[in-house]
Residue frames relative to the residue before (quaternion, step in Angstrom):
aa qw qx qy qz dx dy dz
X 1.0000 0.0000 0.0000 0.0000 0.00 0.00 0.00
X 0.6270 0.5976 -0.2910 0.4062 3.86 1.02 -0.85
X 0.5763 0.4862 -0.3514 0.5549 3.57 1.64 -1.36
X 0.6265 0.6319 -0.2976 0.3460 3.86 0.69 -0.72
X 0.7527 0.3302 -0.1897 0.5370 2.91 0.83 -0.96
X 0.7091 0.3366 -0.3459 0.5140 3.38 0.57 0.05
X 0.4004 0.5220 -0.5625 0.5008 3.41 0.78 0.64
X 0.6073 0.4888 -0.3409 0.5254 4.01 0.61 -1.11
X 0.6866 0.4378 -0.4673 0.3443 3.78 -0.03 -1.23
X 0.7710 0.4362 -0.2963 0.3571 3.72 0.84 -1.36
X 0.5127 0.4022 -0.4430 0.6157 3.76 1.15 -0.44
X 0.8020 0.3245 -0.4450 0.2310 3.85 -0.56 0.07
X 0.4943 0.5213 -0.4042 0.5661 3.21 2.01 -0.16
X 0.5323 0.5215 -0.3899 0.5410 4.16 0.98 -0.34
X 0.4570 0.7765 -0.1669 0.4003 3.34 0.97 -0.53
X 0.8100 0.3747 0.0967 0.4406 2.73 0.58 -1.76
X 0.7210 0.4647 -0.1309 0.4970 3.36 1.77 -0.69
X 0.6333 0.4543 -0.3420 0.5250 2.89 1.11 -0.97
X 0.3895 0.6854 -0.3680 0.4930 3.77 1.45 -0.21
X 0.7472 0.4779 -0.1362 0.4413 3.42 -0.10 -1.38
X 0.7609 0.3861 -0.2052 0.4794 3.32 0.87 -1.37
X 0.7098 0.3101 -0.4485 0.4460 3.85 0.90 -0.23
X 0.3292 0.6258 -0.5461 0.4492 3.64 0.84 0.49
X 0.6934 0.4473 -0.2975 0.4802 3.61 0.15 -1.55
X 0.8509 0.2733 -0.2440 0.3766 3.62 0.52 -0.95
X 0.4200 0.6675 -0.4598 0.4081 3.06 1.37 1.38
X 0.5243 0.7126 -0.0311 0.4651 2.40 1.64 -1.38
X 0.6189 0.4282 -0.1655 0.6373 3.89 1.32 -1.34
X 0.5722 0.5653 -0.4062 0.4336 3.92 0.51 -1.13
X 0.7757 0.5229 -0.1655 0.3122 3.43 0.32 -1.94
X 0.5586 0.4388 -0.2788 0.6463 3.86 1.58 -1.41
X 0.7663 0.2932 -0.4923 0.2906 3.80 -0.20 -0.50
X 0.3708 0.6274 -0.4098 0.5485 3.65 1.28 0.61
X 0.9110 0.1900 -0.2590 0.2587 3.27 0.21 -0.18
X 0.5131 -0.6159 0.3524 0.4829 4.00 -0.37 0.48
X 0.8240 -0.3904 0.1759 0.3711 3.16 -1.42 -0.45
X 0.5722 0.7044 -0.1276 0.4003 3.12 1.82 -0.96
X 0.5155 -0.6234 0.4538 0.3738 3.26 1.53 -0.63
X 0.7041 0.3893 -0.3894 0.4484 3.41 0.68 0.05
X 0.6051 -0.6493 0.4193 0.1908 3.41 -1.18 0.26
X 0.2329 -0.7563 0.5664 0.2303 3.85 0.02 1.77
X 0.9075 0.0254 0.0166 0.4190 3.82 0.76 -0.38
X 0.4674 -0.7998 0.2763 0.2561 3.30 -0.26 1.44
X 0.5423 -0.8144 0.1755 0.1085 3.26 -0.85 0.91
X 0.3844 0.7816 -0.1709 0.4607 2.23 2.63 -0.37
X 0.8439 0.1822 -0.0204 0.5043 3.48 1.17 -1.38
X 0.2398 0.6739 -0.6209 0.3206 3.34 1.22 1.31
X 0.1149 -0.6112 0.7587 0.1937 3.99 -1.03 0.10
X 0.8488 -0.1344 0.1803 0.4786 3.90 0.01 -0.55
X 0.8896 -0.3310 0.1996 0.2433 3.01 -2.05 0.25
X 0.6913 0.6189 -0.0912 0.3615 3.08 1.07 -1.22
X 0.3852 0.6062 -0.3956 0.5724 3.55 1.83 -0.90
X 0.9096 0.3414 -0.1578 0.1765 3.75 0.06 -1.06
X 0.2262 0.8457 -0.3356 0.3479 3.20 1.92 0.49
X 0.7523 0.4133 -0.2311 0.4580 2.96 1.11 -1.19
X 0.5880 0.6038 -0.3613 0.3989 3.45 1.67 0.15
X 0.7135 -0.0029 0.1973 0.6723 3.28 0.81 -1.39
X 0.1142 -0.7073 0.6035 0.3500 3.98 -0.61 -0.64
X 0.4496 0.5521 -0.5446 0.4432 3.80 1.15 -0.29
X 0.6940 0.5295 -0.2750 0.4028 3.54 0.35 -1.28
X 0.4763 0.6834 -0.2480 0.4946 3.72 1.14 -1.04
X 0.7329 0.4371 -0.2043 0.4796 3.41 0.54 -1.79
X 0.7068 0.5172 -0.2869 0.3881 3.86 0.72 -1.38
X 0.5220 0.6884 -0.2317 0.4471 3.34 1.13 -1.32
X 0.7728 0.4166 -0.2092 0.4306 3.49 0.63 -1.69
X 0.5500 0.6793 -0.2458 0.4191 3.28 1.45 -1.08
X 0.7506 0.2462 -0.2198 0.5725 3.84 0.42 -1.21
X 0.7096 0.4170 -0.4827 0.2993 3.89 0.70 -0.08
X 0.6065 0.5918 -0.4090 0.3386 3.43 1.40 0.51
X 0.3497 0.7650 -0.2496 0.4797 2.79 2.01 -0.76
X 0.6605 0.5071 -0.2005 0.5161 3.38 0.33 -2.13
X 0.6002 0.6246 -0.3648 0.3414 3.75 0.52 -1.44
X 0.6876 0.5326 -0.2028 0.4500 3.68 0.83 -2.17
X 0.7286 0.4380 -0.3327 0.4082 3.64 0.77 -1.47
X 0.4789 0.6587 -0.3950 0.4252 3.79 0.95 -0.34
X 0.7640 0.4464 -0.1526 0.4401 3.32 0.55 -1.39
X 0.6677 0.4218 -0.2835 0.5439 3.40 1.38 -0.76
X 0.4046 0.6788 -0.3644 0.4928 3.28 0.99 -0.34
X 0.7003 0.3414 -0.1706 0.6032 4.00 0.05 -1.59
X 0.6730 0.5189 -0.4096 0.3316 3.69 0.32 -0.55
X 0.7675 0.4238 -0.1648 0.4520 3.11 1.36 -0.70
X 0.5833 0.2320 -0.4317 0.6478 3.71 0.77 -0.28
X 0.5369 0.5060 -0.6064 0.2967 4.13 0.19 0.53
X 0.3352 0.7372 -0.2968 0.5061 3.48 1.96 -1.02
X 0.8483 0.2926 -0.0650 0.4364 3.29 0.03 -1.81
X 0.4800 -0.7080 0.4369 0.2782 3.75 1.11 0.35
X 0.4259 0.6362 -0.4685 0.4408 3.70 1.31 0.72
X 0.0044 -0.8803 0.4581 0.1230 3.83 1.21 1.03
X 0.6909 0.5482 -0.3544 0.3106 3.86 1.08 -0.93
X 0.6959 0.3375 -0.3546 0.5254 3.48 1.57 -0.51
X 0.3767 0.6856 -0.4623 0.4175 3.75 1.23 0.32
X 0.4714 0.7846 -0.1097 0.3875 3.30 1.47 -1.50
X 0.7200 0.4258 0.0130 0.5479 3.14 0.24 -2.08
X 0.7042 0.4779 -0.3332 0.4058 3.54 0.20 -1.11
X 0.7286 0.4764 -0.2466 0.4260 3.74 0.73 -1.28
X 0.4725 0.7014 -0.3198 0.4272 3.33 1.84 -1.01
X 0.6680 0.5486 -0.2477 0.4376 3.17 0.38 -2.34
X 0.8907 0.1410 -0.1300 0.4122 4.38 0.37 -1.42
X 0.4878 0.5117 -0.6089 0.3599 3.06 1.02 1.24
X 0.4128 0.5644 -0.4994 0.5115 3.65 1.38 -0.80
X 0.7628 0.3592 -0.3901 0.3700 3.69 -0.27 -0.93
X 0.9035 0.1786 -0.3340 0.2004 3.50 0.37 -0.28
X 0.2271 0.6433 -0.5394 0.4937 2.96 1.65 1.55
X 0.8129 0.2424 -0.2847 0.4465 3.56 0.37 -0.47
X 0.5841 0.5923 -0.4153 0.3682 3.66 0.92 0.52
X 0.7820 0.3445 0.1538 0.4962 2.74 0.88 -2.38
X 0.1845 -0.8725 0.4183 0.1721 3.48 1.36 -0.47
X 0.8394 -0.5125 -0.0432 0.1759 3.28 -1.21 1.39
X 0.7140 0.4156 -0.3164 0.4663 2.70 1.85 -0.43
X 0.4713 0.6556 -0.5330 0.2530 3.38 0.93 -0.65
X 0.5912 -0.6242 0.4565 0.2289 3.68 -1.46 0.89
X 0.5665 0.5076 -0.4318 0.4847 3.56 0.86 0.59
X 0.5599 0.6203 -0.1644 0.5241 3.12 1.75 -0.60
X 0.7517 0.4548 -0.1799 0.4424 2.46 0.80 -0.91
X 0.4781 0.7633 -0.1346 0.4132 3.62 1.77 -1.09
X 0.6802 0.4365 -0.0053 0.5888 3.04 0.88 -1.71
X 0.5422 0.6155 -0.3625 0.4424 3.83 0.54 -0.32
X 0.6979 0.5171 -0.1531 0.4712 2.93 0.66 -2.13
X 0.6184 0.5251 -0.3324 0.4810 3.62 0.41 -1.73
X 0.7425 0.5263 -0.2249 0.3481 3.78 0.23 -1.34
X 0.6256 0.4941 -0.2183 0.5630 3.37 0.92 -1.49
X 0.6541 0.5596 -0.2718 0.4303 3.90 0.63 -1.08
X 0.5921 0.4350 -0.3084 0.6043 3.80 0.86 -1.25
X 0.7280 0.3449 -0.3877 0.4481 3.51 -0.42 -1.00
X 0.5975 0.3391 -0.4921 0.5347 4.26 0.05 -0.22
X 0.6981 0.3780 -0.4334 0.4266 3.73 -0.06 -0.97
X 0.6873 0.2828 -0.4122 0.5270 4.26 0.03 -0.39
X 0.5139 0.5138 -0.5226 0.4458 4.09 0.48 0.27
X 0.5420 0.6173 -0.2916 0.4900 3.56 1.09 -1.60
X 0.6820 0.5272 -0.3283 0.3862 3.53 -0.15 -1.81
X 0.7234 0.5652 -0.1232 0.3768 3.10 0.22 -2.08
X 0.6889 0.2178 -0.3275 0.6088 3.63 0.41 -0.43
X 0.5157 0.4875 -0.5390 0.4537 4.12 0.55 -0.62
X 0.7474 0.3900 -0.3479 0.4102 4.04 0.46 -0.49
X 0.6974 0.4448 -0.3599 0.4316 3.26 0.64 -0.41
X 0.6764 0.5208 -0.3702 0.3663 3.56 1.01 -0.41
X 0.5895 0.5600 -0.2997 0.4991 3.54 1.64 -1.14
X 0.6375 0.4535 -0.3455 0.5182 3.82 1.28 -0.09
X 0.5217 -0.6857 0.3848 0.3309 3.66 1.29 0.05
X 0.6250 0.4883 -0.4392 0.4219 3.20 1.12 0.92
X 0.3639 -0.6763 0.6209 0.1570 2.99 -0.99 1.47
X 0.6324 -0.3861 0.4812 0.4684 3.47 -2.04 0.31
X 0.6096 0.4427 -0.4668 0.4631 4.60 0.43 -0.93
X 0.7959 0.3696 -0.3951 0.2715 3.78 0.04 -1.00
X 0.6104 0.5389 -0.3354 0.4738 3.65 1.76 -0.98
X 0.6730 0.4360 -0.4232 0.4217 3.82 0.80 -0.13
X 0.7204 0.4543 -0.3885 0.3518 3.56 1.17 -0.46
X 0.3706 0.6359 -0.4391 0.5153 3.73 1.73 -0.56
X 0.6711 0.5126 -0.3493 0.4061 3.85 0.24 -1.54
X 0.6656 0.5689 -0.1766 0.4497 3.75 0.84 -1.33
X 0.6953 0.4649 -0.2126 0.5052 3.52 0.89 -1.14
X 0.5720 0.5199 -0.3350 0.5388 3.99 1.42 -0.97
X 0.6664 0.5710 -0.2400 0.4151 3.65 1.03 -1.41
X 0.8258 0.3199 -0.2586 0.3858 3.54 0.89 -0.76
X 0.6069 0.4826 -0.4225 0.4692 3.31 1.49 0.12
X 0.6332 0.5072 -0.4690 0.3491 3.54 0.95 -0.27
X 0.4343 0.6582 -0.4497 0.4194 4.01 1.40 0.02
């Protein structure tokens, strides 16, 4: 039980960093957006990727691309960890959140893409799996949980 529990303390303190650290590289995304003055040559809201900004700078392009792969890794480590911690729906979200990025950065094939897919596509069968493994050890079958659903459906008409 002690090796257990210190397995959790160190995934929630990993947790915590890989936290911290995709803040900062929010934080880096958002400044390489802006000029020297402080103001923003392009809002940050409606970048999707690197490429939008070619037409600004390409040095800036290059940095941009740099922390959104970065941002990409901490995503994935991110899901790895509340998957660690058995928190699969925000495990979910996380893998979601850096696969969207690295469909619109890196595009579909690139093998981080391609990484993140899998990982994603995998979590979402394993909480389908679970999810019926609970409903069956409670003695519901998919016939008895569609006719309960039906029976809730026809009294609420």
């Amino acid at each position: 039980m002690q090796c257990e529990l210190r397995d959790f303390v160190s995934h929630d303190i990993a947790l915590e960093h890989v936290n911290l650290s995709l803040e900062l590289l929010e934080n880096a995304r958002r400044a390489v957006l802006m000029d020297q003055n402080g103001a923003y040559f392009a809002d940050p809201d409606s970048i999707q990727n690197s490429r939008q900004l070619e037409d600004f700078d390409p040095l800036k392009a290059d940095q941009y691309k740099s922390i959104i792969t970065t941002m990409i890794i901490g995503h994935y480590n991110f899901g790895t960890e509340l998957e660690y911690l058995h928190r699969y729906h925000e495990s979910a979200l996380a893998y979601g959140r850096g696969l969207e990025l690295a469909q619109d950065e890196l595009g579909e094939t690139h093998p981080l893409t391609q990484s993140l897919n899998k990982n994603y596509t995998s979590l979402l069968v394993r909480k389908q799996v679970k999810m019926c493994n609970s409903l069956i050890s409670y003695g519901i079958t998919s016939n008895s949980f569609m006719k309960s659903r039906w029976r809730r459906k026809m009294r609420i008409s």
